[in-house]
Z-matrix of the N, CA and C atoms (Angstrom, degrees):
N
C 1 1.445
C 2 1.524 1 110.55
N 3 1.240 2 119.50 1 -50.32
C 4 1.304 3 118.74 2 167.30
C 5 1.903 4 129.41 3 -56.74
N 6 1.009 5 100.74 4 -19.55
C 7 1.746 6 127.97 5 -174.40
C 8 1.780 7 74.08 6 -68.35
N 9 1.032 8 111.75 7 -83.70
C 10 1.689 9 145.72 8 -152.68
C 11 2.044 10 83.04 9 -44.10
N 12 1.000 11 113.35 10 -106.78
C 13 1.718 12 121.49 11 157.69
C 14 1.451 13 113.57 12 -0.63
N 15 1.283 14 131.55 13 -32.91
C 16 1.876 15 137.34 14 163.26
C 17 0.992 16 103.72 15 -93.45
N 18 0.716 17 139.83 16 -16.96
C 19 1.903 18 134.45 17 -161.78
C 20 1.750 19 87.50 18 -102.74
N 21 1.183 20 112.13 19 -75.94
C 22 1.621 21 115.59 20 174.23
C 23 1.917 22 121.01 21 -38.10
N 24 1.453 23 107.35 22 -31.64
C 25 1.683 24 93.22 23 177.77
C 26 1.747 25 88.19 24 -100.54
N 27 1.032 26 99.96 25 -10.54
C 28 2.167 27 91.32 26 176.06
C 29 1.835 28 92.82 27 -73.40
N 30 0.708 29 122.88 28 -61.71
C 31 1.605 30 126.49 29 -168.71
C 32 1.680 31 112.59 30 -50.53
N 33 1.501 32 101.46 31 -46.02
C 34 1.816 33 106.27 32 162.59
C 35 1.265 34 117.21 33 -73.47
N 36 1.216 35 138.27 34 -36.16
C 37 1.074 36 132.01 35 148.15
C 38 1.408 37 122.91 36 -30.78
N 39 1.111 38 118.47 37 -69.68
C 40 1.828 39 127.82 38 -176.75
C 41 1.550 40 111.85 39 -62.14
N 42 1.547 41 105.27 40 -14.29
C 43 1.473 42 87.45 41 -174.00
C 44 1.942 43 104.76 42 -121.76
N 45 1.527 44 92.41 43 17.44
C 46 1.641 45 102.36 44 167.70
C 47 1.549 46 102.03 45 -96.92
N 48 1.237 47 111.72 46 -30.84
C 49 1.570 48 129.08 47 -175.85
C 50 2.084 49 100.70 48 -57.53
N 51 1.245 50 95.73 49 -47.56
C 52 1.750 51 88.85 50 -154.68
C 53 1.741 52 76.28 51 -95.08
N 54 1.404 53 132.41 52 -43.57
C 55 1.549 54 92.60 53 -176.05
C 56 1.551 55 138.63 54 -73.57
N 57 1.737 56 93.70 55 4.21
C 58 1.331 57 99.21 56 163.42
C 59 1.622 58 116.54 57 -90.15
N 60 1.352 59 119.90 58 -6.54
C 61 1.357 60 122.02 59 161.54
C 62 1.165 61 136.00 60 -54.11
N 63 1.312 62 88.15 61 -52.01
C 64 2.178 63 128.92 62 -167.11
C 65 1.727 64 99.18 63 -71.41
N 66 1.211 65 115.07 64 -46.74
C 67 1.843 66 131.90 65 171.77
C 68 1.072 67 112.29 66 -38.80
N 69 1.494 68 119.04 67 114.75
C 70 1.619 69 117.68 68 -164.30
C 71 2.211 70 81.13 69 -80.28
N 72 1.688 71 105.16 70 166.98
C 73 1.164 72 103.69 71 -178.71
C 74 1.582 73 100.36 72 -86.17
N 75 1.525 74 113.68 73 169.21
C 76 1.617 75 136.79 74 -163.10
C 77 2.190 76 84.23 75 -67.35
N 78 1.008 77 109.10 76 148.41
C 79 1.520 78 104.95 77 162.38
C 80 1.400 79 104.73 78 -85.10
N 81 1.805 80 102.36 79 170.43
C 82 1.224 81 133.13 80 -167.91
C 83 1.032 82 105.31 81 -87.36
N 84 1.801 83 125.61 82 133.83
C 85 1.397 84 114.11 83 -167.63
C 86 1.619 85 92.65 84 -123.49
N 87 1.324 86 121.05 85 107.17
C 88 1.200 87 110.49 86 137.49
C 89 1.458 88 154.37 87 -100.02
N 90 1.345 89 121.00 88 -160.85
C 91 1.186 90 112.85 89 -157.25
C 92 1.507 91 107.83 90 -162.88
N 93 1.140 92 127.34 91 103.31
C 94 1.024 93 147.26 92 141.53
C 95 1.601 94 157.44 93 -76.20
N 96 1.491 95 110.13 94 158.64
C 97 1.683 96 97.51 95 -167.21
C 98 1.463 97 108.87 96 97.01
N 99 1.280 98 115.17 97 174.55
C 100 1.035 99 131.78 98 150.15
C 101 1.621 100 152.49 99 -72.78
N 102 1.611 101 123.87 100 126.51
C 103 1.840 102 104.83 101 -168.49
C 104 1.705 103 95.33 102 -70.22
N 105 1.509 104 87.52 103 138.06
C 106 1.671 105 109.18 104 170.40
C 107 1.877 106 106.84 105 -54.91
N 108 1.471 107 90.41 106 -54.29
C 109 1.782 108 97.81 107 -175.58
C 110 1.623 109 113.14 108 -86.91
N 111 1.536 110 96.91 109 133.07
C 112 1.454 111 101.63 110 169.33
C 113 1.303 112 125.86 111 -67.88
N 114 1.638 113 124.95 112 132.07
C 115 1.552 114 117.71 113 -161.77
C 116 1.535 115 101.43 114 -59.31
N 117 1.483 116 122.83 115 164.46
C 118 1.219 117 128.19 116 171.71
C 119 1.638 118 119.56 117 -97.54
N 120 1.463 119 138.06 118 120.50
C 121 0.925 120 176.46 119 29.38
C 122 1.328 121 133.27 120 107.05
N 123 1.359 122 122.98 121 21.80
C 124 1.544 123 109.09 122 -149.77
C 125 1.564 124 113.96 123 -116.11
N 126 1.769 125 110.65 124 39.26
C 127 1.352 126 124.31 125 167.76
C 128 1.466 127 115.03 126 -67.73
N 129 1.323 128 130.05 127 -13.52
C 130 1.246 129 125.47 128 178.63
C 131 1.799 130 101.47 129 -128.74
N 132 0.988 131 142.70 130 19.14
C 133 1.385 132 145.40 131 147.94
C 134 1.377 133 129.70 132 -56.19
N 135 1.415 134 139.59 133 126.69
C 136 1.406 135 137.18 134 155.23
C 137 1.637 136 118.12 135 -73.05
N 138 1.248 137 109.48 136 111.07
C 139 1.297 138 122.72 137 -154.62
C 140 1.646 139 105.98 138 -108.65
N 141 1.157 140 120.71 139 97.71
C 142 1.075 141 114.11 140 -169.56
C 143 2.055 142 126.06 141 -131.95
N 144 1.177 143 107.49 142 171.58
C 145 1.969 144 84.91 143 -153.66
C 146 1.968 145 88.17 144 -89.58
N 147 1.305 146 88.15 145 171.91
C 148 1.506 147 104.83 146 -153.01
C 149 1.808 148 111.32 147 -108.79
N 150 1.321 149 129.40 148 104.39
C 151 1.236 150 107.20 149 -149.92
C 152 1.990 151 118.06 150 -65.45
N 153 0.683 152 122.60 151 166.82
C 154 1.974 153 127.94 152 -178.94
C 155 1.121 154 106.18 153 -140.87
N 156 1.786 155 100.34 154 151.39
C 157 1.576 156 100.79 155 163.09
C 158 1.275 157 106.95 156 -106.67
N 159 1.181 158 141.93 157 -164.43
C 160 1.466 159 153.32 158 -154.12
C 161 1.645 160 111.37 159 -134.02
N 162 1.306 161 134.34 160 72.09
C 163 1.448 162 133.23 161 176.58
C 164 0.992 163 106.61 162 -16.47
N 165 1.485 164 158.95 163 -150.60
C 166 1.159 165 151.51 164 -69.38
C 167 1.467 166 112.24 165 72.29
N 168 1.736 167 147.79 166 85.39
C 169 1.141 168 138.12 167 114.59
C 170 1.337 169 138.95 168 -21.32
């Protein structure tokens, strides 16, 4: 039973092995131009927590 149980994750093994071979790779994504939006900023901000109430279901 155990023979049977190695042989079976040896066999998934070998055949995760070559279809990750055979797998053409993901393409290259670039990116060009310029960002439309200006990054956001908040090295000089007072950042502070925001009060909530608590729903009730």
């Amino acid at each position: 039973m155990m023979k049977l149980l190695l042989f079976g994750a040896a066999i998934y093994f070998l055949t995760r092995l070559v279809g990750g071979l055979l797998k053409p790779p993901p393409p290259k994504v670039e990116i060009h131009g310029e960002s439309k939006n200006n990054p956001l900023d908040l090295t000089n901000v007072d950042v502070e927590d925001v009060p909530f109430k608590e729903v009730k279901k």
